[in-house]
C-alpha positions as CSV (number, residue, x, y, z in Angstrom):
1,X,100.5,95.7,96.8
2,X,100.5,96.3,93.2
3,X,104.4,96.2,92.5
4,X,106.5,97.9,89.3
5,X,109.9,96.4,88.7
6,X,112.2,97.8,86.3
7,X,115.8,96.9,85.3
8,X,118.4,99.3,83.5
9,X,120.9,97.0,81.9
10,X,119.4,93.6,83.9
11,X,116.6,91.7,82.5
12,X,114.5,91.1,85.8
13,X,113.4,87.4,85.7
14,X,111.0,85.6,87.0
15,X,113.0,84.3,90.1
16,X,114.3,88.0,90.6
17,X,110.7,89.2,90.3
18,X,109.7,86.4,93.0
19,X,112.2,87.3,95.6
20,X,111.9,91.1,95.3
21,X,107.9,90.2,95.7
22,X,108.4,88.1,98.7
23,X,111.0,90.3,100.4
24,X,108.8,93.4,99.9
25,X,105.7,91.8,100.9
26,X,106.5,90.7,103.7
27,X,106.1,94.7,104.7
28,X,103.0,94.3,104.2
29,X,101.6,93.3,107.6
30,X,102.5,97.0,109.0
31,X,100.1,98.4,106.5
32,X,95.7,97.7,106.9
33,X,94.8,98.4,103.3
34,X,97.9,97.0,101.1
35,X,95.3,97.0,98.0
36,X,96.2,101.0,96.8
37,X,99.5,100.5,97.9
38,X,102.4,101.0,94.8
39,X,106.0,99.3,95.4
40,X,108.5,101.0,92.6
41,X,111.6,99.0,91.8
42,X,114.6,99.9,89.9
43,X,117.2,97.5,89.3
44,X,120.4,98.5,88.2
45,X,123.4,97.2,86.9
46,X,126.6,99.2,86.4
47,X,130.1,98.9,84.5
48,X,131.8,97.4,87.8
49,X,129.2,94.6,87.6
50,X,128.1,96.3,91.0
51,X,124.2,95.8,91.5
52,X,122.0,99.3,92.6
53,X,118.1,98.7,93.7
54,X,115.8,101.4,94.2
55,X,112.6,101.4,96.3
56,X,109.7,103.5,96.9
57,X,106.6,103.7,98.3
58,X,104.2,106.3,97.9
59,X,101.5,106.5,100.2
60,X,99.3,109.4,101.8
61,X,101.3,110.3,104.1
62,X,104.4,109.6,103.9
63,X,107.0,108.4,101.2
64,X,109.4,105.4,101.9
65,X,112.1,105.2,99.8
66,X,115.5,103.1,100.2
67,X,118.5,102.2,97.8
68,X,121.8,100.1,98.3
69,X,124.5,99.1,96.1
70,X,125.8,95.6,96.4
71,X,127.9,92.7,94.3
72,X,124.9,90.2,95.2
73,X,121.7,91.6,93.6
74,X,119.9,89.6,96.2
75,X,121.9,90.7,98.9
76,X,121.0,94.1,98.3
77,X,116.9,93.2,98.0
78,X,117.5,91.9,101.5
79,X,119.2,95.5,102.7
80,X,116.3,97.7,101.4
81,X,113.9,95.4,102.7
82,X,115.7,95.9,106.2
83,X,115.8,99.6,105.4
84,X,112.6,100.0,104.5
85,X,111.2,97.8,107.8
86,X,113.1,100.2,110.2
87,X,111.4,103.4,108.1
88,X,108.1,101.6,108.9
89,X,108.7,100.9,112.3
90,X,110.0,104.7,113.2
91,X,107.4,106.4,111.1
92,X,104.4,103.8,113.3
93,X,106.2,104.6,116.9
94,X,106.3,108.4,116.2
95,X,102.7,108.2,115.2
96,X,102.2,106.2,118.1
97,X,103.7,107.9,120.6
98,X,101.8,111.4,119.6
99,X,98.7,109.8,120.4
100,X,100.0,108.6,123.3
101,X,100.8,111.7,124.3
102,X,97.7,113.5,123.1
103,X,95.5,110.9,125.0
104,X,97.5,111.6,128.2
105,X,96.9,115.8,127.6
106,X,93.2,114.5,127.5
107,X,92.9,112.5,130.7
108,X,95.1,115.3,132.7
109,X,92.8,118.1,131.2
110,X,89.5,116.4,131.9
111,X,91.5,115.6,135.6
112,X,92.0,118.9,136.1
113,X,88.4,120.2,135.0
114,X,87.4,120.7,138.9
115,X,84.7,123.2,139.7
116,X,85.3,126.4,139.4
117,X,85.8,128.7,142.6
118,X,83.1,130.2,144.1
119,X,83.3,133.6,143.2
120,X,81.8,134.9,146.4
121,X,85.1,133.8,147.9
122,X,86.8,136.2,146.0
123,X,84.4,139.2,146.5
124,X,84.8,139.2,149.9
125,X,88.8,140.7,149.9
126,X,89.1,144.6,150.1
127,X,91.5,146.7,148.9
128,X,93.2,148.4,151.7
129,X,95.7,150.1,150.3
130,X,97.5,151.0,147.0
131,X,101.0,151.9,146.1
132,X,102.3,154.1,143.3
133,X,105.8,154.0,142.4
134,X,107.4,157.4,140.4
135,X,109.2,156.0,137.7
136,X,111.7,158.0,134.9
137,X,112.0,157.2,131.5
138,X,114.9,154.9,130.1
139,X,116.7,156.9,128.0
């Protein structure tokens, strides 16, 4: 993961940098290729000495993105990281689950592929009779 931290009105140390690093990577193991992967971070620090941290991940096909506002600027790296773990975790089951689903259309398709019916079968019926019905127009 090639991270990007920024901080408006907080200079982002080197122990900040470490624990936003090791929070963020530990997301890591949901992804296979965490090489192309970009982690944005914007720290933020306003009047009310209350910190804000903005994250987001761009990636094919989907966009994770979490933010929280807390006293503790570390508390709140733990909150997105939480955030940001469920996102992963919903976006994989969904994904999971439709190709669960489309596997099962595919074995109950393929199940259901018997021969067809002879159509001699069907050739032997006749048509004995025929009904035709006067109808008037609905208007």
């Amino acid at each position: 993961m090639i991270y990007n931290i920024r901080g408006e009105n907080i200079e982002v140390t080197p122990a900040l940098r470490e624990y936003v690093e090791k929070k963020i990577g530990k997301l890591e193991r949901y992804f296979e290729n965490t090489e192309d992967i970009h982690v944005h971070v914007n720290l933020k620090v306003y009047n009310d000495k209350q910190g804000k941290i903005e994250v987001t991940i761009p990636m094919p096909q989907l966009l994770l993105r979490a933010e929280e506002r807390h006293d503790d600027m570390y508390a709140a790296i733990d909150l997105v990281a939480d955030k940001l773990e469920r996102q992963i975790r919903k976006h994989k089951t969904k994904v999971n689950r439709k190709l669960r689903n489309k596997e099962t259309k595919q074995v109950l398709v393929t199940q259901n592929n018997n021969p067809p019916v002879e159509e001699n079968e069907e050739e032997e019926f006749e048509i004995v009779r025929t009904k035709h019905f006067s109808l008037k127009p609905m208007d």
